[in-house]
N, C-alpha and C positions, 0 to 999 in steps of 0.2 A: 462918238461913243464915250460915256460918262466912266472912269473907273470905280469900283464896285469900294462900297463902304461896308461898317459893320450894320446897318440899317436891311442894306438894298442886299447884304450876305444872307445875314436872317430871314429875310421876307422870300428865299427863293426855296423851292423845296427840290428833291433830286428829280423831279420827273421835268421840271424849270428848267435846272440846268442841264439836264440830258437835251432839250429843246433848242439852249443857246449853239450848242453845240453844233447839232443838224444846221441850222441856221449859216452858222459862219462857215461849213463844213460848203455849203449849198454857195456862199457868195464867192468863196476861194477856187470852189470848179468852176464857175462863170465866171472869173476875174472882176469881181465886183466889189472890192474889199472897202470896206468902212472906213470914214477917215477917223481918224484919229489925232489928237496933239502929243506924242510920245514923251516930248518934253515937260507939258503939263502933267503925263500921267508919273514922271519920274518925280514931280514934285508931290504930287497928289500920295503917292507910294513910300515918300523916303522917311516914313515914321512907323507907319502899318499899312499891314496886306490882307485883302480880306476874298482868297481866290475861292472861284466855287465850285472848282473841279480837282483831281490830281489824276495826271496822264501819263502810266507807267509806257514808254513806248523805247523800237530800237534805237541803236544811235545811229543809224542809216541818214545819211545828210538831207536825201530828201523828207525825210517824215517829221519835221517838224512841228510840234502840236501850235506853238502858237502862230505857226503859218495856214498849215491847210485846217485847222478852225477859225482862223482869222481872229485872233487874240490878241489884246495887249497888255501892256504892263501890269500886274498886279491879278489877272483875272483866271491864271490857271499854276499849277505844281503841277513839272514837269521831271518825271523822273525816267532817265533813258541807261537802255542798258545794252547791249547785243543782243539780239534774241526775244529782249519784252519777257527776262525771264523772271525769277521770285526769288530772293533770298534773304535775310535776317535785318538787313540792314533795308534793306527796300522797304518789307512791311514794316519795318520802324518807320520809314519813310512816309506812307502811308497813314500811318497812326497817328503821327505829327498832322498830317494834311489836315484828316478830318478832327481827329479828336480836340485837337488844341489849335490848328488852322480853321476851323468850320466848312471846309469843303465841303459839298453834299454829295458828290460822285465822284469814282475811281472809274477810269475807264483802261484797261487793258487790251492795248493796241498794236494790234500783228499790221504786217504788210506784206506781199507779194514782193517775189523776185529780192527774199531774204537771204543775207550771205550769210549768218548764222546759222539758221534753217537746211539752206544748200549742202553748208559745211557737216552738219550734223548728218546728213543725208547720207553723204561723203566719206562719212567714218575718218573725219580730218585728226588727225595725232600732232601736234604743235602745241608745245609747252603748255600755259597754263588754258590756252583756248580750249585743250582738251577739255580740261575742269566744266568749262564754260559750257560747251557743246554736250554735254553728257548730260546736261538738266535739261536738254530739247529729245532726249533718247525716247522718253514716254509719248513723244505727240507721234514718233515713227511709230513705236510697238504698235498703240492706237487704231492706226491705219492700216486695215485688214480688208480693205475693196482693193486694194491693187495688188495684183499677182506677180506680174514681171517687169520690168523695168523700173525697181524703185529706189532712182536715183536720180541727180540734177536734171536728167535728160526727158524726165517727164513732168509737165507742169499739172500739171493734175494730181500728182501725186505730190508734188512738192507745194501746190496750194491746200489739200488735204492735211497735210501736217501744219501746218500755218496756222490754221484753225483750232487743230489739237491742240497746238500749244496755247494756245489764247482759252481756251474751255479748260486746261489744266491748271492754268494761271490763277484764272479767276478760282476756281472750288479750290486751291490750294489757300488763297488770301482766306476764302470762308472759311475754312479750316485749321488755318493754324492761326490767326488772329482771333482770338475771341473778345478784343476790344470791337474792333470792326466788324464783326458778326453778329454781335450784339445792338450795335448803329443800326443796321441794316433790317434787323428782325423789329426794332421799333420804330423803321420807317423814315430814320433821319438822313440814311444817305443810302445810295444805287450803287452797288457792284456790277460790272457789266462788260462785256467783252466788243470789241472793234476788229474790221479790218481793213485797211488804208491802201485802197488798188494805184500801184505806182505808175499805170498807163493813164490813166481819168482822174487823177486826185481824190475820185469820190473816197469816201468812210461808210463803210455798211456796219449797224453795229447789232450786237447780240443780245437780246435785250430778255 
């Protein structure tokens, strides 16, 4: 696998790289993973980076974007937070990726069996996690098919909200970014929401 230039950046367009994506997503549940020369690609990289994704996802150890996409050096921005949540400094994050990065997709990436999500669930009160957990409050109110037990103890209900927050995410980025919403409405790059099942590695994404 070749590292990506400003050539092979440009010639991709977001529906391209939503593709790579599936791709390495499909050889990482098969344990198939592409080789690589890592050390070539640190050489290839240590002047410019020309990634064609940015991957707002949690900071849960397993979810790693340039693992279970099967990535390497220079091909993706990876921005992790607790939760996969949105705030000021992310969508700056963001706006960097594409606007002056040339990424052509943001993918907004939840996962199963989240301790942030759980936590919010939980009504968790601990210092500043409070702050933290209180931006996942909307993907609960949201969730209005479960009647009773809605709390860690029901995983339906806790994958429910998982998704809320990933479909809030995203219209939140189109929303308060009008650099990136602008991208998007002339086709230069996919906004789009994920979510990354921790039992099967697969990614189903929201497209």
């Amino acid at each position: 696998m070749r590292t990506y230039t400003k050539e092979t950046q440009d010639g991709l367009t977001p529906e391209h790289a939503l593709n790579i994506l599936k791709e390495g997503n499909e050889r990482f549940v098969n344990n198939i993973m592409a080789h690589r020369n890592l050390l070539q690609q640190v050489n290839e990289t240590s002047a410019e980076q020309f990634p064609f994704a940015a991957i707002l996802s949690c900071i849960d150890s397993r979810t790693s974007a340039e693992l279970i996409f099967d990535q390497g050096l220079g091909d993706i921005l990876s921005i992790r937070i607790a939760g996969n949540i949105l705030n000021e400094d992310i969508l700056g994050s963001m706006e960097l990726a594409c606007k002056l990065a040339g990424s052509k997709l943001i993918v907004v990436l939840g996962h199963t069996k989240c301790g942030a999500i759980a936590g919010a669930c939980d009504n968790i009160v601990l210092g500043h996690i409070t702050t933290l957990l209180d931006k996942i409050k909307p993907a609960i109110e949201q969730e209005t098919e479960t009647k009773t037990e809605r709390n860690t103890t029901n995983e339906s209900f806790l994958k429910n909200v998982t998704v809320n927050n990933v479909f809030i995410t995203v219209k939140k980025i189109k929303e308060q970014s009008s650099i990136l919403h602008s991208m998007e409405q002339t086709k230069q790059i996919k906004i789009i929401g994920g979510l990354h099942d921790i039992d099967t590695g697969q990614v189903f994404f929201y497209e």
